[in-house]
C-alpha positions as YAML, in Angstrom:
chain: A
units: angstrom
residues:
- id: 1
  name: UNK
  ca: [-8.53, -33.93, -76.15]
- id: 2
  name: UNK
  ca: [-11.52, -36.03, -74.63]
- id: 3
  name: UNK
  ca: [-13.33, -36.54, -77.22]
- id: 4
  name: UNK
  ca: [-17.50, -37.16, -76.65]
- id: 5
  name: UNK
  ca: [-20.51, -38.27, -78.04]
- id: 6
  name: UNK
  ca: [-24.55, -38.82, -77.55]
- id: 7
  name: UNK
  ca: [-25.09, -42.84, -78.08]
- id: 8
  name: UNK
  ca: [-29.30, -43.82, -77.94]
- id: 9
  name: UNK
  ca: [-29.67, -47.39, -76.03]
- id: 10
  name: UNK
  ca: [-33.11, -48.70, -75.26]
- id: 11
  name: UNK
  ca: [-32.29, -47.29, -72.11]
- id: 12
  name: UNK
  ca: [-31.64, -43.97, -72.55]
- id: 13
  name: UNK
  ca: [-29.08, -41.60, -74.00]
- id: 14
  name: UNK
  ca: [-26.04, -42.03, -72.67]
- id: 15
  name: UNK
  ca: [-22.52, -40.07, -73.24]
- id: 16
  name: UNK
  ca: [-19.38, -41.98, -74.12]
- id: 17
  name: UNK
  ca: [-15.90, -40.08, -73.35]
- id: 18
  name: UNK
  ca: [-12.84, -41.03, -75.24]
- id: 19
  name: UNK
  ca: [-8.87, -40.26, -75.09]
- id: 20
  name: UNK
  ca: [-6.30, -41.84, -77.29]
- id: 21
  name: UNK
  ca: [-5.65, -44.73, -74.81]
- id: 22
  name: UNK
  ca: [-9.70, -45.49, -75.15]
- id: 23
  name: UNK
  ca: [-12.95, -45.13, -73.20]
- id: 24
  name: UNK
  ca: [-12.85, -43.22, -70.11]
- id: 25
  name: UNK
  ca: [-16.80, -42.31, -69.56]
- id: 26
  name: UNK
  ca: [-20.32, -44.13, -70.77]
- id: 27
  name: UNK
  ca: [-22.94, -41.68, -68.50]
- id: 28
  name: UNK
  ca: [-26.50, -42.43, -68.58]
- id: 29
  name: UNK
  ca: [-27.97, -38.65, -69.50]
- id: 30
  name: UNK
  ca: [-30.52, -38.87, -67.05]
- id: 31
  name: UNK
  ca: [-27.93, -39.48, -64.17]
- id: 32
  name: UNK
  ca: [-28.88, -36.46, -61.39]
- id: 33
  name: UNK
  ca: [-24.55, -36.29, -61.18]
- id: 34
  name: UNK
  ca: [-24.38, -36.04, -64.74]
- id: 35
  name: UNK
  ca: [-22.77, -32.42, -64.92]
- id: 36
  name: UNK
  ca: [-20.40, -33.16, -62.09]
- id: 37
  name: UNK
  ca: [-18.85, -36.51, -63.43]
- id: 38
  name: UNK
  ca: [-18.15, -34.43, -66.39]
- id: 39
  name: UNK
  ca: [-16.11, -31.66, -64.76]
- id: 40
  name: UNK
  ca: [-14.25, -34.14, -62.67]
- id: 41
  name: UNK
  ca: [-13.48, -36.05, -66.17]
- id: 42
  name: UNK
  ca: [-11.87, -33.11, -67.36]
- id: 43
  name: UNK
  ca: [-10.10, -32.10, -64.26]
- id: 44
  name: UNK
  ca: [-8.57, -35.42, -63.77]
- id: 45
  name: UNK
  ca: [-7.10, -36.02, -67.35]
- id: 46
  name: UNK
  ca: [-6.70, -31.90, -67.27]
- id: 47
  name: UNK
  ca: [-8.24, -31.35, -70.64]
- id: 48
  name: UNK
  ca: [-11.16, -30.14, -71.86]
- id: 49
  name: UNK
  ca: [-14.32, -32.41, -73.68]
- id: 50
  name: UNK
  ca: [-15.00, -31.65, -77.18]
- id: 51
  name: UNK
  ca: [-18.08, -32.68, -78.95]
- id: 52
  name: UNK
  ca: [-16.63, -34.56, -81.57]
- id: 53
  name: UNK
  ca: [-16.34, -38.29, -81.81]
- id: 54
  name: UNK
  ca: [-13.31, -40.80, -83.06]
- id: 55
  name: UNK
  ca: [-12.96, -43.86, -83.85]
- id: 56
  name: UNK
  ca: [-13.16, -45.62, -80.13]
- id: 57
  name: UNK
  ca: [-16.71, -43.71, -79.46]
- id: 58
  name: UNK
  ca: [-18.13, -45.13, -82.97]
- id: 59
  name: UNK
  ca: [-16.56, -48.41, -82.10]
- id: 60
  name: UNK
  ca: [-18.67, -47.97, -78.95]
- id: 61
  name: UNK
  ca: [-21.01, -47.00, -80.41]
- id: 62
  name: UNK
  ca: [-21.43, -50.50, -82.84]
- id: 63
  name: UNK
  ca: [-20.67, -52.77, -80.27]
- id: 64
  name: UNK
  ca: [-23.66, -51.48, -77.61]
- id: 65
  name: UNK
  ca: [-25.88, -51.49, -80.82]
- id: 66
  name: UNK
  ca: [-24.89, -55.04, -81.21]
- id: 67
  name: UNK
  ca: [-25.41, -56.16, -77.61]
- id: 68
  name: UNK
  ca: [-29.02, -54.59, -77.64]
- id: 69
  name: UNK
  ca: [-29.80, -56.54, -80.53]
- id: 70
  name: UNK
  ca: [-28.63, -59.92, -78.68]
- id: 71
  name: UNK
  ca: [-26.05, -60.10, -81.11]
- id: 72
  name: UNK
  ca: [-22.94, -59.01, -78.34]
- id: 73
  name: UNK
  ca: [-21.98, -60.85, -75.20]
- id: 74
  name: UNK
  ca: [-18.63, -58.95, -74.74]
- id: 75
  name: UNK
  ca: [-17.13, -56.10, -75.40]
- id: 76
  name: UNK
  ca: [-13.61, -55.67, -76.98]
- id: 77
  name: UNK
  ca: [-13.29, -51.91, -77.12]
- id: 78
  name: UNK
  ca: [-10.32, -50.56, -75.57]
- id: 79
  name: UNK
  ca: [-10.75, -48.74, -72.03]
- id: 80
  name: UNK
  ca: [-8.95, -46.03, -70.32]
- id: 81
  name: UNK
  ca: [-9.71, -46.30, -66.73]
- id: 82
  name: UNK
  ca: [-9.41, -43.83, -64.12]
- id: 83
  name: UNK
  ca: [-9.01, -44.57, -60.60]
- id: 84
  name: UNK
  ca: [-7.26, -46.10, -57.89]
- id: 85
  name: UNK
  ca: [-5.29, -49.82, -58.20]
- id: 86
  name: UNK
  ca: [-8.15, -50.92, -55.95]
- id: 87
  name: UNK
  ca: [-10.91, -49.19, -57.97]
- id: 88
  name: UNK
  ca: [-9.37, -51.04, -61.43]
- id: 89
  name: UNK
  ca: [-8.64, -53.81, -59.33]
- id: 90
  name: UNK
  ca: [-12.61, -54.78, -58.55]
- id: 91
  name: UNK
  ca: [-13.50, -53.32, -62.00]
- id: 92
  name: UNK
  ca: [-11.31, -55.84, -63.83]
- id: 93
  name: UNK
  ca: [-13.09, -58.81, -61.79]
- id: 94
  name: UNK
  ca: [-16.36, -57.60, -63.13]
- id: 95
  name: UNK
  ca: [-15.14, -58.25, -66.81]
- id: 96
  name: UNK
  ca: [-15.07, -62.22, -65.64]
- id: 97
  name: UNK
  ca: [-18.49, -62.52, -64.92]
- id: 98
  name: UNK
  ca: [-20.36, -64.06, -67.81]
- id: 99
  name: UNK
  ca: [-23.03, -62.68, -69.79]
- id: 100
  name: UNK
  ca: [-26.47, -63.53, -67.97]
- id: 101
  name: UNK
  ca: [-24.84, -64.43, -64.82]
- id: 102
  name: UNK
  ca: [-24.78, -62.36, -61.61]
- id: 103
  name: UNK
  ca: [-22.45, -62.66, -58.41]
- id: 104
  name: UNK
  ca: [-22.70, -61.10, -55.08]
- id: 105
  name: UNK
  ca: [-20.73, -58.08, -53.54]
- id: 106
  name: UNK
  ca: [-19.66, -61.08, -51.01]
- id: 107
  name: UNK
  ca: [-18.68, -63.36, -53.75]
- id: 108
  name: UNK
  ca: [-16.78, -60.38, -55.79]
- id: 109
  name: UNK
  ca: [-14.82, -59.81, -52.58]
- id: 110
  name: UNK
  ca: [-13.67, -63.08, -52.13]
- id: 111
  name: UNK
  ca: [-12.75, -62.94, -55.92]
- id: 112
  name: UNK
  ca: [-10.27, -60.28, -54.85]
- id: 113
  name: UNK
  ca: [-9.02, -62.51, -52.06]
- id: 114
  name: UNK
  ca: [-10.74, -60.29, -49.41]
- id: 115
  name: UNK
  ca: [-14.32, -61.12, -47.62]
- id: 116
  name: UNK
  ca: [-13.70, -58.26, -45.61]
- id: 117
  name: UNK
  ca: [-13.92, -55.71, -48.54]
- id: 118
  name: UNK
  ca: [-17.34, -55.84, -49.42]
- id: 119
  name: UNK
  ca: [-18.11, -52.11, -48.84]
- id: 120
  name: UNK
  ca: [-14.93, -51.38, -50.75]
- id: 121
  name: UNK
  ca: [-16.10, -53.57, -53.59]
- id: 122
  name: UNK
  ca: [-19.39, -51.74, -53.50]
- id: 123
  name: UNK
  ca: [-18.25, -48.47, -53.26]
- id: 124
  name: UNK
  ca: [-15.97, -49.24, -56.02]
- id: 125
  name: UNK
  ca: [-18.78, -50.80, -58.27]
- id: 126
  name: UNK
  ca: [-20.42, -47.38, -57.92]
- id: 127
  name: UNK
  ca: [-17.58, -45.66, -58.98]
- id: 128
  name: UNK
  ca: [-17.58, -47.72, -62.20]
- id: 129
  name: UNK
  ca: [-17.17, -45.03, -64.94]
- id: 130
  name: UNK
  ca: [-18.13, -46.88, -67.86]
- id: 131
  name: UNK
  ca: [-21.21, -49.48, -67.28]
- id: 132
  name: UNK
  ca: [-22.55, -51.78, -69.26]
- id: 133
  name: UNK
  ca: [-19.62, -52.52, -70.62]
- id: 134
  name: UNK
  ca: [-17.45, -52.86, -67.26]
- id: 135
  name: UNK
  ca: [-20.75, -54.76, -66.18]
- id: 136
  name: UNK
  ca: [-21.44, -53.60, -62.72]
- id: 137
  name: UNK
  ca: [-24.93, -54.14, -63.07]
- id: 138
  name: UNK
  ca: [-24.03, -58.16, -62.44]
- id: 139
  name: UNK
  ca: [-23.08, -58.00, -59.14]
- id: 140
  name: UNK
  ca: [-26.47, -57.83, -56.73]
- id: 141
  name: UNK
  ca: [-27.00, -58.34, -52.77]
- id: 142
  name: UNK
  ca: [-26.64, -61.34, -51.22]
- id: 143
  name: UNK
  ca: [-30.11, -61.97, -50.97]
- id: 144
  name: UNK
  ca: [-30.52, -61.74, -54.08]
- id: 145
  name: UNK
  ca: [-31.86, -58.12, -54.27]
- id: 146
  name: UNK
  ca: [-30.63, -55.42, -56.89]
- id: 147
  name: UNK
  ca: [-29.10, -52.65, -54.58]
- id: 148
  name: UNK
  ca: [-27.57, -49.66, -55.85]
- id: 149
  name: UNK
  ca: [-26.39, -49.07, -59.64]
- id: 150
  name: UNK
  ca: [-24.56, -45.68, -60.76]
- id: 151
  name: UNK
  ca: [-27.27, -44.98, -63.21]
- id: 152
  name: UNK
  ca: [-31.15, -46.06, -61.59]
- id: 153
  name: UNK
  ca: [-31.84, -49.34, -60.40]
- id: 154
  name: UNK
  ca: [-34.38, -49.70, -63.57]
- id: 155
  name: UNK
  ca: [-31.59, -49.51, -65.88]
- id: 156
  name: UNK
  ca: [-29.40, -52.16, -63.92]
- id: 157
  name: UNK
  ca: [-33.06, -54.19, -63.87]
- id: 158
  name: UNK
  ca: [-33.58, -54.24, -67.33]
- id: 159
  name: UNK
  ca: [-29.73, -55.16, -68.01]
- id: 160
  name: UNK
  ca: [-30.20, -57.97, -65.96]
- id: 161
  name: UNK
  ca: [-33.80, -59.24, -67.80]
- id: 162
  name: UNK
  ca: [-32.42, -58.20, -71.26]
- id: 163
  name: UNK
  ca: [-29.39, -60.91, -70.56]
- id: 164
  name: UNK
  ca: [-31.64, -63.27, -68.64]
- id: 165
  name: UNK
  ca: [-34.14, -63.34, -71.85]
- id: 166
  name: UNK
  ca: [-30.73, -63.63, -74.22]
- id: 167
  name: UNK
  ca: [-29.07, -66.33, -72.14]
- id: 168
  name: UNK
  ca: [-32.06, -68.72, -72.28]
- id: 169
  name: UNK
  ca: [-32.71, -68.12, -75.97]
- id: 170
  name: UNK
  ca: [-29.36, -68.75, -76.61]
- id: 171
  name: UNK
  ca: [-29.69, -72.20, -74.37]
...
């Protein structure tokens, strides 16, 4: 069973997907894909998605509760993640870059050993499945620029100024 639930953020609702093994989906509601990620969910674990919750989703739940309050820097919920060696690969580098900090696609790729990859890290961010807390929303252009995000670029901006305002505070 994947089990789901509605979680309120200051950013949004956002739906949080769960199987046994741990968090497979955090959506942002609003996302204009939102119906399709969910029928490719349940195609690719070939089950269905209940509306009931479990202990990983309320687990979630706490812990993104806790990082909008400034209280969370990390997040030690356990993760089921869906895609290629590659994919989990690039998504696993983005769990080493520190809260309030932000890298580059360029610097990701060398990261995975490969300056050549940078589309492929890209691509890959935006195929992150569960953001915020595999924190995609760290990695911007080399110039500096916030490019694309798998939610809206306003959600990956305020991620960024929410951290930037907890990081100094916490100076």
């Amino acid at each position: 069973m994947i089990y789901s639930k509605i979680i309120a953020t200051p950013i949004g609702s956002m739906l949080a997907c769960s199987v046994d093994e741990g968090i497979c989906l955090l959506e942002f509601s609003d996302n204009q894909n939102f119906e399709f990620e969910l029928k490719k969910l349940a195609e690719e674990l070939t089950d269905t998605i209940s509306e009931h919750s479990c202990n990983v989703i309320e687990l979630l739940e706490k812990q993104l509760c806790e990082y909008f309050e400034g209280k969370r820097k990390n997040f030690t919920i356990p993760l089921h993640l869906i895609g290629t060696d590659f994919q989990k690969r690039v998504w696993n580098t983005l769990l080493d870059i520190n809260f309030g900090k932000t890298i580059s696609y360029k610097e990701q790729a060398l990261a995975l050993g490969d300056i050549k990859a940078i589309r492929a890290v890209a691509s890959a961010n935006g195929a992150n499945r569960i953001p915020i807390v595999i924190p995609c929303h760290r990695v911007v252009g080399s110039n500096g620029k916030l490019t694309g995000y798998s939610g809206r670029v306003w959600h990956k901006e305020f991620l960024l100024d929410f951290e930037n305002r907890q990081y100094i505070i916490n100076l």
